[in-house]
N, CA and C of each residue as an Amber inpcrd file, in Angstrom:
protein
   348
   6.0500000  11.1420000  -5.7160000   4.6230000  10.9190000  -5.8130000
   3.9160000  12.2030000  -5.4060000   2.8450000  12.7310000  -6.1440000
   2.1230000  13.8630000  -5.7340000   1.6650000  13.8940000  -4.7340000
   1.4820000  14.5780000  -4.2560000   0.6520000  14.1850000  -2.7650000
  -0.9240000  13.8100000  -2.9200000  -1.6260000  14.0760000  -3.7020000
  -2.6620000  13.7810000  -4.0680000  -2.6560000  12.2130000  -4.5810000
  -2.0460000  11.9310000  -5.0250000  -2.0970000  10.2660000  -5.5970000
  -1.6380000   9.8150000  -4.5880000  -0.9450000  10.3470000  -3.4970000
  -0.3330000   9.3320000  -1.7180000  -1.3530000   9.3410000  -1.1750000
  -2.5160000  10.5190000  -0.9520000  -3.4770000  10.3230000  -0.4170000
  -4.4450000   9.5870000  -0.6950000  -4.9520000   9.2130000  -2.0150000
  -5.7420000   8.5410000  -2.8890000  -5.0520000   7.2010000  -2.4420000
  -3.6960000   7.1780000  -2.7090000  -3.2700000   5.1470000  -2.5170000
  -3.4700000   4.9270000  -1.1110000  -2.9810000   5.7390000  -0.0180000
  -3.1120000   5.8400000   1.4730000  -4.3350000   5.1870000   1.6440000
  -5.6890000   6.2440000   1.3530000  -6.7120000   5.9460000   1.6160000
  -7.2950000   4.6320000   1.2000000  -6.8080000   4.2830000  -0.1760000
  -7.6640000   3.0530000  -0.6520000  -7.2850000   1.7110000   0.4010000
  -5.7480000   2.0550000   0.6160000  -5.2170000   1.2350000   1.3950000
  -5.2920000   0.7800000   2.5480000  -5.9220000   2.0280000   3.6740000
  -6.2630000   1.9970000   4.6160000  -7.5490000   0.9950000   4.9140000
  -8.8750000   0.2400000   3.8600000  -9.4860000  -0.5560000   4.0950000
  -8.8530000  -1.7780000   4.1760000  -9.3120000  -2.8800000   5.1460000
  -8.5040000  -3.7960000   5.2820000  -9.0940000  -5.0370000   4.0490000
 -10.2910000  -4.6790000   3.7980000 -10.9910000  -5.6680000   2.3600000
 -10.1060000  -5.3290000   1.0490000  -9.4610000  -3.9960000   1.1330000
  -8.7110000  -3.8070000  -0.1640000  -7.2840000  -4.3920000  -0.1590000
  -6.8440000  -4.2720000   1.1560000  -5.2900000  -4.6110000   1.7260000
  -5.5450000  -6.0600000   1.3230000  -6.4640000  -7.0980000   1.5460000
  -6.3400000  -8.7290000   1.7730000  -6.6810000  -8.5460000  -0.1060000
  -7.0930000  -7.9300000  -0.6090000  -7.8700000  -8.6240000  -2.0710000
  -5.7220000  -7.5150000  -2.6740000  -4.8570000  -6.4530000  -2.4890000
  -3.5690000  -6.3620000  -2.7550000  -2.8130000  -7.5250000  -2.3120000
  -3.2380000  -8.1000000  -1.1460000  -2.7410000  -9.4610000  -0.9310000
  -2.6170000 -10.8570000  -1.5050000  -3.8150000 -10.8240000  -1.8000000
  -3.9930000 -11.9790000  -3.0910000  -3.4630000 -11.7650000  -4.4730000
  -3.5760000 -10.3130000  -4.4510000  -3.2250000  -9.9920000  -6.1930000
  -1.5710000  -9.8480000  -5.8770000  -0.7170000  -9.8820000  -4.9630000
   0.4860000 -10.1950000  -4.9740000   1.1600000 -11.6280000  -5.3340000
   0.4220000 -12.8300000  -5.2280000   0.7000000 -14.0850000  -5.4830000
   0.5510000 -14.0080000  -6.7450000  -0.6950000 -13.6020000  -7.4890000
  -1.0300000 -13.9060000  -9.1230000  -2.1570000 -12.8460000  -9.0840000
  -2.3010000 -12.8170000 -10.2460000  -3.6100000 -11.9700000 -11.1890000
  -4.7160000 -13.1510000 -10.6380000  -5.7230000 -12.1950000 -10.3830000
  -6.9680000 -13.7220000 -10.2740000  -8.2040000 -12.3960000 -10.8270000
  -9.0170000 -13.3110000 -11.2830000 -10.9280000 -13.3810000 -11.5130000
 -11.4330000 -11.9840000 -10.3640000 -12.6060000 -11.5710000 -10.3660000
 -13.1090000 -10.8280000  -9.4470000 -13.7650000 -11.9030000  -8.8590000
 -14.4380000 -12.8630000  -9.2640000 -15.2710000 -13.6180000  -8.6840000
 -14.0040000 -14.5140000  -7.7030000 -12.9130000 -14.9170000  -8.2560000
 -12.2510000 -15.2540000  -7.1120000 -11.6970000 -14.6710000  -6.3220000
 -11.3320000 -13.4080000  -6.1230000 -11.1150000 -12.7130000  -4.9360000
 -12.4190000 -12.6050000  -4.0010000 -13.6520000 -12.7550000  -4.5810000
 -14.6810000 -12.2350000  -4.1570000 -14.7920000 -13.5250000  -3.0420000
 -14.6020000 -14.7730000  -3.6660000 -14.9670000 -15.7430000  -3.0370000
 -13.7520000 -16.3330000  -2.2950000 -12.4400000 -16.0740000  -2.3660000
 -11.5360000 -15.7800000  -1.0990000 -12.0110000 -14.9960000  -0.0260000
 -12.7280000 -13.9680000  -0.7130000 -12.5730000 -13.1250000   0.5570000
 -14.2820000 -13.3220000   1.1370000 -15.0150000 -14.0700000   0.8030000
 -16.0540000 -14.3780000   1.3820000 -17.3550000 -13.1530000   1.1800000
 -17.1630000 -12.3200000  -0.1570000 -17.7560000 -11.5280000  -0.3910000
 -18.9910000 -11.7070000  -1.3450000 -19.8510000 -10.8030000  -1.5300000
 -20.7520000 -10.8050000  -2.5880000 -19.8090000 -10.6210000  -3.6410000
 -20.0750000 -10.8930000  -5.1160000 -19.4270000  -9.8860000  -5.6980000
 -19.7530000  -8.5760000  -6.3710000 -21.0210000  -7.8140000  -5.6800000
 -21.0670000  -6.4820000  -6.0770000 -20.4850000  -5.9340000  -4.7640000
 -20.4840000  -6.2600000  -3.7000000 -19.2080000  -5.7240000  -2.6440000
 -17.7360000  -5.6910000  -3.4950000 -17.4080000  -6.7700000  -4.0790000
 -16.0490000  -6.9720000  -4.4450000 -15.8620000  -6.4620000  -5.7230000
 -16.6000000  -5.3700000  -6.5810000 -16.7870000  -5.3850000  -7.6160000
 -16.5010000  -3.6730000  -7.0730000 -17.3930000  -3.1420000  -5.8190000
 -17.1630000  -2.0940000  -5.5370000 -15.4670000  -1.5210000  -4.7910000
 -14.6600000  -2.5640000  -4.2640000 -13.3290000  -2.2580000  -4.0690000
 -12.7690000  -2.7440000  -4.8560000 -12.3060000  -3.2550000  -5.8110000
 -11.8400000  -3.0140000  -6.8720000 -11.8330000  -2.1030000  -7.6360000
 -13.1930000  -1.0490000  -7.8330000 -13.1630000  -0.0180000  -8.1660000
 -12.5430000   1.0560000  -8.1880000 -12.6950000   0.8330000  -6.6780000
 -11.4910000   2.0320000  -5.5560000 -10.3160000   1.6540000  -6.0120000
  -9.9480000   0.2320000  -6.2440000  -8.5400000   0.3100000  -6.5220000
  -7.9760000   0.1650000  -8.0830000  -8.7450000   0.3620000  -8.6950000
  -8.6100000   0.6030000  -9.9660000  -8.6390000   2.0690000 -10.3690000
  -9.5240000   2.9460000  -9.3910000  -9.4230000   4.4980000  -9.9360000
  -8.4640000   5.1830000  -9.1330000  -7.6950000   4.4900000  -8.2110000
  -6.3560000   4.7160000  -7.5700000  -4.8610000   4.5000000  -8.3700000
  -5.1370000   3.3240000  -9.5620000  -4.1040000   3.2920000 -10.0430000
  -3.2510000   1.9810000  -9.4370000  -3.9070000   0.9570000  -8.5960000
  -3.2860000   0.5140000  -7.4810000  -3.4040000  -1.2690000  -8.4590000
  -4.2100000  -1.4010000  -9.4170000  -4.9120000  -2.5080000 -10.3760000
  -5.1540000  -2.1610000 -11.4780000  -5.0740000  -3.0860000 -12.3940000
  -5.6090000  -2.6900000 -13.8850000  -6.5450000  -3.8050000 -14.1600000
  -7.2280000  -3.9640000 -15.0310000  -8.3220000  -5.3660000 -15.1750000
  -7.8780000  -5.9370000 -17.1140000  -8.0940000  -7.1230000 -17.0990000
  -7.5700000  -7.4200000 -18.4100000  -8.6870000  -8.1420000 -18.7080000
  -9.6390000  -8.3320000 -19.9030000 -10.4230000  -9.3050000 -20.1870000
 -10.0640000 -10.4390000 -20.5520000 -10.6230000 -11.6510000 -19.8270000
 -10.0810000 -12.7870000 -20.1150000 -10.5600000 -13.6300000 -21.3440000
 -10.0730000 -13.7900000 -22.1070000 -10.3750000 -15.3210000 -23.4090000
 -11.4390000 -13.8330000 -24.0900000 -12.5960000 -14.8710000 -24.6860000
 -13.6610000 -14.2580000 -25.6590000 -14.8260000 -13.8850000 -24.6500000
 -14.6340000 -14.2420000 -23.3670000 -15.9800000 -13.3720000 -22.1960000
 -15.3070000 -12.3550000 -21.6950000 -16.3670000 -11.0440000 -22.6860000
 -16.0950000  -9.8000000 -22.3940000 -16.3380000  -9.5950000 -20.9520000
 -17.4330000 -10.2870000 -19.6530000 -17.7440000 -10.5230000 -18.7670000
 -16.5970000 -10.8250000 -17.5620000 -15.7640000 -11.6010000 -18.0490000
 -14.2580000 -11.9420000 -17.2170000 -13.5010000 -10.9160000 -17.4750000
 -12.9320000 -10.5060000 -16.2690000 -11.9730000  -9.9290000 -15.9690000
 -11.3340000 -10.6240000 -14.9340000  -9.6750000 -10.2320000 -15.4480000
  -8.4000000 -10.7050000 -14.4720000  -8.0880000  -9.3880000 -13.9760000
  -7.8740000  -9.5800000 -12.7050000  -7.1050000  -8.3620000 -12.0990000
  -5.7900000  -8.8270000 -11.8310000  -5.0870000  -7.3100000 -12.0800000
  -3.3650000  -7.5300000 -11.4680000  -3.0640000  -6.2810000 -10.9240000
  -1.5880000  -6.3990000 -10.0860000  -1.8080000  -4.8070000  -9.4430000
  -0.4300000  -4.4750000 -10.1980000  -0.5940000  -3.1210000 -10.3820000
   0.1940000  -2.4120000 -10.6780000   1.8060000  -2.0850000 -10.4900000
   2.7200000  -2.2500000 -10.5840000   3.9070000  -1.7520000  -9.6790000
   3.9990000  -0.5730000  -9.3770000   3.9300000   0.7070000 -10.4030000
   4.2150000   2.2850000 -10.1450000   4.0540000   2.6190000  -9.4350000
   2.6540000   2.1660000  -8.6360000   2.0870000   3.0400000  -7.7030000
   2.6690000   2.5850000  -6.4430000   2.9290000   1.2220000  -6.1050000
   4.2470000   0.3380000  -5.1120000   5.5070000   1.1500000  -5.0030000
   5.8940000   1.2420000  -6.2500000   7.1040000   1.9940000  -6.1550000
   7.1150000   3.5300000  -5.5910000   6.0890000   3.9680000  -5.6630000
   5.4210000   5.6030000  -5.6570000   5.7870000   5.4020000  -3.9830000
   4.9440000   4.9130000  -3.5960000   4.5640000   4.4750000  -2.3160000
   6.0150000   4.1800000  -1.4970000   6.4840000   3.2900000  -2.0600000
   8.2610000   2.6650000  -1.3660000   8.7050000   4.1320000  -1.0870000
   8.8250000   4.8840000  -2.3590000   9.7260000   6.0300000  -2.2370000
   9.7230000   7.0400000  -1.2850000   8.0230000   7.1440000  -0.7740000
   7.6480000   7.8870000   0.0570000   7.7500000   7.5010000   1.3510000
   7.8460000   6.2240000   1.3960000   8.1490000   5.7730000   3.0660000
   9.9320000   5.8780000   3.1200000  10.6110000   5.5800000   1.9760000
  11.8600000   5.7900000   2.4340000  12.1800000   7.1200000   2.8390000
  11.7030000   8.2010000   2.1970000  11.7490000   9.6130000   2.4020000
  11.8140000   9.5670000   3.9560000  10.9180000   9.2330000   4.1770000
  10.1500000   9.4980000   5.4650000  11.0870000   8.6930000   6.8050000
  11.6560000   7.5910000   6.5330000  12.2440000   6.7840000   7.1030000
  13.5240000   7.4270000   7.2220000  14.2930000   8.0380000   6.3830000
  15.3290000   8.6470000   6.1520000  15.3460000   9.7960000   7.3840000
  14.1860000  10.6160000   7.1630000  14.4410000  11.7470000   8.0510000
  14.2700000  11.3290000   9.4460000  13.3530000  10.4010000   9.4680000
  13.6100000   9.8080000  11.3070000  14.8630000   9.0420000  11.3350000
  15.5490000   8.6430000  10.7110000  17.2050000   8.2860000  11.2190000
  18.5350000   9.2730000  11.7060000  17.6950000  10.1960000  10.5810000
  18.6870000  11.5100000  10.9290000  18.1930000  12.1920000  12.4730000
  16.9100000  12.2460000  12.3660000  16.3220000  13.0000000  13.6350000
  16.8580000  12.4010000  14.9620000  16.9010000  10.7100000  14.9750000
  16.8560000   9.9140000  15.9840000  18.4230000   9.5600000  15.8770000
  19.4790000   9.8930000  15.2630000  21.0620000  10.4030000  15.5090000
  21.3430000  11.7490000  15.9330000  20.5480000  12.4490000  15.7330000
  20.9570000  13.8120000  15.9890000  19.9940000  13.6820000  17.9770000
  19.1950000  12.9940000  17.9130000  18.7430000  13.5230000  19.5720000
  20.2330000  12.3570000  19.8730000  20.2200000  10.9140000  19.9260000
  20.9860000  10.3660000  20.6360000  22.5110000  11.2170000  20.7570000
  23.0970000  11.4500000  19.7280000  23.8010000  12.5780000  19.7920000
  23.7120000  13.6740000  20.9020000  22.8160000  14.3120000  21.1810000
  22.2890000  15.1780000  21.7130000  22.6850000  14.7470000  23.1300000
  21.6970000  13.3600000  23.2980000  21.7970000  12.6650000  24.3460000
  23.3100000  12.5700000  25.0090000  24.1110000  11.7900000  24.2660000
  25.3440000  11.6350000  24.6690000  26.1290000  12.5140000  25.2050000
  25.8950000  14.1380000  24.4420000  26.9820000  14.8130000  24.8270000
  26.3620000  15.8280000  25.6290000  25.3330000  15.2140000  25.9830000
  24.6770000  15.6900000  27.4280000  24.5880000  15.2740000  28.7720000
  25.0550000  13.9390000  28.7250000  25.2770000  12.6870000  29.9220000
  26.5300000  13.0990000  30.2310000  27.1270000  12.7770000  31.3880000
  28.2150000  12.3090000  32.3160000  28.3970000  11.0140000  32.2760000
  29.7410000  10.5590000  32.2090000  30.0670000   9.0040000  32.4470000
  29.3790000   7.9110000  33.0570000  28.7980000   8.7020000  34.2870000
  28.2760000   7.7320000  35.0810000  26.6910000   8.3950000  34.7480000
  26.1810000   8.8110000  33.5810000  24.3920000   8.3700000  33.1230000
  24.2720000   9.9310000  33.5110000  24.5980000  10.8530000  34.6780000
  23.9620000  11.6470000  34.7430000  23.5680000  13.0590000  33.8280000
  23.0500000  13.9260000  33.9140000  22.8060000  14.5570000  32.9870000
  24.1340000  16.0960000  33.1970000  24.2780000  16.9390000  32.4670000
  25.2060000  17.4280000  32.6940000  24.5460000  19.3210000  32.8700000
């Protein structure tokens, strides 16, 4: 993932109104007006994070039936996957880091705990 699109998903992510409305859109695709009204919002509040997470890449919107007016939202996977990859990265090198101190640790102790 570029670093520019981690920062862009990071950030969108970091609101907790966008995190609960990725939350809902993990069960099913829903309405704006029903996320809006899960989440106890206006819907030009909910109209404005969706935005964010639509020009993140994080949602796509599908028009529903013959009302050009309805839209379904769903979220994306790529950018999930983008995201997974980058925390495993990241996870990876603190396992190595945190074997190499205990390591460290060990063959720095004495039997009985002390340091050597």
């Amino acid at each position: 993932m570029a670093a520019r699109d981690l920062d862009r998903t990071l950030s969108a992510l970091a609101e907790p109104t966008r995190r609960a409305v990725v939350d809902l859109l993990r069960r099913r695709p829903r309405r704006a007006g029903e996320l809006a009204e899960a989440l106890s919002m206006s819907p030009p509040a909910m109209s404005r994070h969706l935005r964010v997470l639509r020009k993140t890449g994080l949602v796509e919107e599908e028009h529903a039936g013959e009302d050009a007016r309805v839209r379904v939202y769903r979220l994306r996977p790529a950018p999930f996957r983008q995201l997974r990859a980058w925390i495993e990265d990241v996870e990876r090198l603190w396992t190595l880091e945190l074997a190499a101190f205990k390591e460290h640790v060990e063959r720095t102790r004495t039997p009985d705990g002390k340091r050597r």
